[in-house]
C-alpha positions as CSV (number, residue, x, y, z in Angstrom):
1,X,-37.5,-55.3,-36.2
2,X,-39.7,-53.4,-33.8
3,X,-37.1,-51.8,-31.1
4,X,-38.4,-48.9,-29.6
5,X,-41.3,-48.0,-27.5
6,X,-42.5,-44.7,-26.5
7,X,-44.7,-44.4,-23.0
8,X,-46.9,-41.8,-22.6
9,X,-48.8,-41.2,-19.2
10,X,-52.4,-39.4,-19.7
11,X,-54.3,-38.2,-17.0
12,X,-56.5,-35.6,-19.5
13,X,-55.5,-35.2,-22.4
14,X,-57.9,-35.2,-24.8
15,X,-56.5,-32.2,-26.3
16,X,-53.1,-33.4,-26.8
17,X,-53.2,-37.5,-27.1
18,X,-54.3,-37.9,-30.7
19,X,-52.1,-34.9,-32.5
20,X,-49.0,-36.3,-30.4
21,X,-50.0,-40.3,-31.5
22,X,-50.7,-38.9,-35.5
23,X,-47.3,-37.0,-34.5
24,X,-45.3,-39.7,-33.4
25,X,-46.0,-42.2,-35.9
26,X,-45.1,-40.0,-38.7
27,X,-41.4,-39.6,-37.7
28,X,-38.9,-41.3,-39.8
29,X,-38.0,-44.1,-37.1
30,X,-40.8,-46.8,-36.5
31,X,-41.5,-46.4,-33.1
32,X,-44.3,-47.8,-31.1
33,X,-46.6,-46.0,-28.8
34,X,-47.7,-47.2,-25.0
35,X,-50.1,-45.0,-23.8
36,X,-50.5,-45.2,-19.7
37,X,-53.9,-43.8,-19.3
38,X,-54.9,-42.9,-15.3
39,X,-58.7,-43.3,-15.9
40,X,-58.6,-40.2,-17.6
41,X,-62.5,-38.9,-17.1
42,X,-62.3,-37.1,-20.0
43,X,-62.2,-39.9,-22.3
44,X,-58.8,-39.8,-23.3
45,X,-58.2,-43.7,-23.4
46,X,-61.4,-43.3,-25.4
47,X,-59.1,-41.4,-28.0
48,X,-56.0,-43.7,-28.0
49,X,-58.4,-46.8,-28.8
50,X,-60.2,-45.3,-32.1
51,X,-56.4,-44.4,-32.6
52,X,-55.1,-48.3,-32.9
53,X,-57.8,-48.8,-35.5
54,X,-55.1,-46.4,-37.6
55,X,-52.1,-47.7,-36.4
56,X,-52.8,-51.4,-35.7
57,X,-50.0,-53.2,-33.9
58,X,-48.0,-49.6,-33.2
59,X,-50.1,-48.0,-30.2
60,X,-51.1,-49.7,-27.3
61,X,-52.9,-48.6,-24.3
62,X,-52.5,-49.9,-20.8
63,X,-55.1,-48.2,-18.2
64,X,-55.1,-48.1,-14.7
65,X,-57.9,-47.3,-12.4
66,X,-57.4,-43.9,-11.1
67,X,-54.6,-41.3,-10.7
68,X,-51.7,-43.5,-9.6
69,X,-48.6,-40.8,-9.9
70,X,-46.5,-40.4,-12.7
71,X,-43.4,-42.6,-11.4
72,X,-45.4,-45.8,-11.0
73,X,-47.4,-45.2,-14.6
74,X,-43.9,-45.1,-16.0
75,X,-42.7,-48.3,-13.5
76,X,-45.7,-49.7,-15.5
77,X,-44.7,-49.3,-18.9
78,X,-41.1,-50.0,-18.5
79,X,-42.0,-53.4,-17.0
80,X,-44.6,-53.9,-20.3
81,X,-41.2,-53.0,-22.7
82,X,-39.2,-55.1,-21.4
83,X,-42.0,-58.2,-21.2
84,X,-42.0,-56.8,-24.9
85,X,-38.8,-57.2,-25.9
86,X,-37.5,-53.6,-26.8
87,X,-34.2,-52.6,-26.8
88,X,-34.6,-48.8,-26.8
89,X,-37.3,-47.2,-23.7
90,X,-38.7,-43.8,-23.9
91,X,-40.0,-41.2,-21.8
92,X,-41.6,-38.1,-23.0
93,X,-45.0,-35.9,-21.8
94,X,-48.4,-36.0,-23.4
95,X,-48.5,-32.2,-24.1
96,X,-45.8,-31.1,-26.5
97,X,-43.5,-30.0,-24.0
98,X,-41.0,-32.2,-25.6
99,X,-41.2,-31.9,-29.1
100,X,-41.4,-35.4,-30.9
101,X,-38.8,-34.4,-33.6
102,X,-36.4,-34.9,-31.0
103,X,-37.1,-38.4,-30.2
104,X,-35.3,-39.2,-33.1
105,X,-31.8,-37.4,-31.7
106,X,-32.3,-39.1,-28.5
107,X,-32.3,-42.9,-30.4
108,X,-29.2,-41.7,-32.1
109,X,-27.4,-41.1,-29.1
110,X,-28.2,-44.5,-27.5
111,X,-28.3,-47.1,-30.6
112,X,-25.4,-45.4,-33.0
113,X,-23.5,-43.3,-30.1
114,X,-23.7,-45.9,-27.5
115,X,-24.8,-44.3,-24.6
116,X,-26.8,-46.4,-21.8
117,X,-29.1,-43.3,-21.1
118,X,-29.9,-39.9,-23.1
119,X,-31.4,-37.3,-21.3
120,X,-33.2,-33.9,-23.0
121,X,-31.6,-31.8,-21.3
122,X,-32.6,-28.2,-21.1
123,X,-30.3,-26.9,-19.0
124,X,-27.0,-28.2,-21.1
125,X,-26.7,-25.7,-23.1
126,X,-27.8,-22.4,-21.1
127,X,-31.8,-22.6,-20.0
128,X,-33.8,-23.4,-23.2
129,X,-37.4,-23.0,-22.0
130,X,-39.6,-21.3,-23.8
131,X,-43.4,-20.1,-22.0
132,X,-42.7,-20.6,-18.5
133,X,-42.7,-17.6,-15.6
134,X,-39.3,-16.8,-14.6
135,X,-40.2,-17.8,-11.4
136,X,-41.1,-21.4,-12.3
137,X,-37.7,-21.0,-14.7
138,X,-35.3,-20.2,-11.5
139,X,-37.0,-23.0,-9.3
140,X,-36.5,-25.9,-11.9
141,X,-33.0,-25.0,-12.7
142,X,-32.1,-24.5,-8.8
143,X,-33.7,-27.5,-7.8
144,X,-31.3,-29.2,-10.8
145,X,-28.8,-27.4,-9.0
146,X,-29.7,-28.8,-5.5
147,X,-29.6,-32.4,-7.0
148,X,-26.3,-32.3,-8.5
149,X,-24.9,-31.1,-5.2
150,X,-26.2,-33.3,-3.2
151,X,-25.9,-36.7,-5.2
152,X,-22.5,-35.7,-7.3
153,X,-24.1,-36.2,-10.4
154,X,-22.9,-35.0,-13.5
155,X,-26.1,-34.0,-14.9
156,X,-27.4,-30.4,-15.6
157,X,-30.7,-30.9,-15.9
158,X,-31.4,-33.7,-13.8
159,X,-35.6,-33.4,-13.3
160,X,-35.7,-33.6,-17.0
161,X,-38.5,-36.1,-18.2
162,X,-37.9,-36.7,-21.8
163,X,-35.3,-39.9,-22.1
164,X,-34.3,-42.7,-23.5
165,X,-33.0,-45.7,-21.7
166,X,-31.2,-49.1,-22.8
167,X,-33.6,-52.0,-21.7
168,X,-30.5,-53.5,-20.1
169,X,-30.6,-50.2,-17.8
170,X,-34.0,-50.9,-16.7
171,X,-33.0,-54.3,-16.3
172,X,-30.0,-53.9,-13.6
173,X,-32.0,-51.0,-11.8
174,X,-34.4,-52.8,-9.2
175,X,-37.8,-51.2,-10.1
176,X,-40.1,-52.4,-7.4
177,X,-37.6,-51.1,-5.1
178,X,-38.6,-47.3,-6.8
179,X,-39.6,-44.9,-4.1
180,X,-40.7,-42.2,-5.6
181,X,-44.3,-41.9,-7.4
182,X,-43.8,-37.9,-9.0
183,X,-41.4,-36.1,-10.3
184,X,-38.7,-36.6,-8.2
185,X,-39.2,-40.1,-9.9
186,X,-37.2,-38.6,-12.2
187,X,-34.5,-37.7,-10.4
188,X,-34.3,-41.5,-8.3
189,X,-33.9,-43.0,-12.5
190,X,-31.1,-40.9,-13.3
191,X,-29.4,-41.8,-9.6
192,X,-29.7,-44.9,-10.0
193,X,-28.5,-45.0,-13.5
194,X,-25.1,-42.7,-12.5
195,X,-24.4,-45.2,-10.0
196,X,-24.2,-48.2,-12.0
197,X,-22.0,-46.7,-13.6
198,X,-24.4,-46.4,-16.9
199,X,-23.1,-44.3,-19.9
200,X,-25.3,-41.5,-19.5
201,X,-25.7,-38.6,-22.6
202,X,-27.3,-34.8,-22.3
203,X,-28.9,-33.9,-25.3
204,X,-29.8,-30.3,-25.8
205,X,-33.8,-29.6,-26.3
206,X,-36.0,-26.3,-26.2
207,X,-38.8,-27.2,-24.0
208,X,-41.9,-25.5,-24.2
209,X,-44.8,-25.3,-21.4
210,X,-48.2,-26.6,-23.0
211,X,-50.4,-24.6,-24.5
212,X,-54.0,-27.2,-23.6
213,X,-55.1,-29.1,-21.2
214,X,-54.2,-28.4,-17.3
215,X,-50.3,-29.1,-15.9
216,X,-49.6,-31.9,-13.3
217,X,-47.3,-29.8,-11.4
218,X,-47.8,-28.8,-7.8
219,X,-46.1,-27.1,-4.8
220,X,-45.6,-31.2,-2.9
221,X,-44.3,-32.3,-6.1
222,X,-40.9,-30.3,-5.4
223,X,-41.2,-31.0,-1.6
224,X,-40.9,-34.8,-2.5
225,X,-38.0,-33.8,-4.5
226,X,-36.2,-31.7,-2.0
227,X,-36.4,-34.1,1.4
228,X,-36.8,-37.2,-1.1
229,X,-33.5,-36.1,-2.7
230,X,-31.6,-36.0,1.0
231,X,-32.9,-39.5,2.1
232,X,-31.9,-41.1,-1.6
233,X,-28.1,-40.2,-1.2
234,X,-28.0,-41.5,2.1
235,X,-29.4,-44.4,1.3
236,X,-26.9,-45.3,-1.6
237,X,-24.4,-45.4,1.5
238,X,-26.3,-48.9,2.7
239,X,-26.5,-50.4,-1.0
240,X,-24.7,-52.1,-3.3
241,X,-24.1,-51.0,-7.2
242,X,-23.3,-53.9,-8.9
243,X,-24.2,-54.6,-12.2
244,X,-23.1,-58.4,-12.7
């Protein structure tokens, strides 16, 4: 029985997409593979499709026209898994910043450990990052900082974008009602989940920065996450977290 899908956004990756598809097929649990291509110009949807010729029925590619933002590519593919049928959601990054193998850890802690949500986390255990400046190192893990603090939740690394989600999590949580499109997507998920009172599980990763292709990451990205993060508590004050 098929039960767990892996979404991918590409904008660009022609250097990454087929190693990480050849990558993630190869791992010991049969996942499947959504690929959320931005009309990449490069050709990378080009890519993913001679890809399905090798992995019929386990890769699948949804494209969009044009570079939509991260949040609503993964809005996109959660909506396809659960039309799907799979029980077990995953995010992860097109360019080996998270390393497949760990996939694999992250299904564990859901479907044998029962947690609603697993996060890789790479601030649970100390700061395992590997290749970034120590600048770009302090602001990630005080921006974590910043989160916690303001919405109470018990997460250490809580931009992290490598998870795995319960369909029944993306089920309760309203997803048209997501406001954010980048990364402070991330953060809004993990809210939303801590206040339904999901299960939620850190699971200690090394991330490492990419090594091809051209990062997504920008100086507005963190200002949406800063005054985005403000505006998201108080408005959990006017709603209701009820799960049945």
């Amino acid at each position: 029985m098929k039960d767990s899908l892996v979404i991918i956004p590409t904008y660009n990756e022609r250097e990454n997409i087929e190693v990480m598809i050849r990558k993630v097929m190869l791992l010991a649990h049969p996942f499947d593979l959504l690929i959320v291509d931005d009309g990449s110009p490069d050709g990378t949807a080009d890519i993913v499709r001679e890809m399905q010729l090798v992995y019929p029925g386990r890769l699948h590619l949804e494209t969009r026209k044009g570079k939509l933002g991260l949040g609503t590519a993964y809005i996109h593919g959660f909506k396809y898994a659960l039309h799907k049928g799979y029980e077990y959601i995953f995010e992860m990054d097109a360019d080996f910043s998270h390393n497949p193998d760990d996939l694999i850890r992250l299904y564990h802690a859901c479907a044998i450990d029962g947690y609603d949500v697993a996060i890789g986390s790479r601030y649970i255990q100390g700061v395992n990052v590997v290749n970034w400046p120590m600048s770009r190192v302090l602001m990630s893990y005080f921006a974590s900082y910043y989160v916690r603090m303001v919405t109470g939740m018990p997460i250490a690394d809580t931009t992290a974008g490598f998870k795995c989600y319960r369909r029944k999590v993306l089920e309760t949580i309203q997803l048209n009602k997501i406001r954010f499109v980048g990364y402070a997507f991330q953060i809004e998920m993990k809210f939303l989940s801590y206040k339904y009172g999901f299960k939620i599980k850190e699971v200690p990763i090394i991330f490492t920065d990419r090594t091809k292709g051209v990062s997504k990451m920008s100086s507005g990205i963190f200002k949406e996450a800063v005054l985005g993060v403000l505006q998201m508590k108080i408005n959990s004050y006017f709603r209701h977290f009820d799960r049945y």
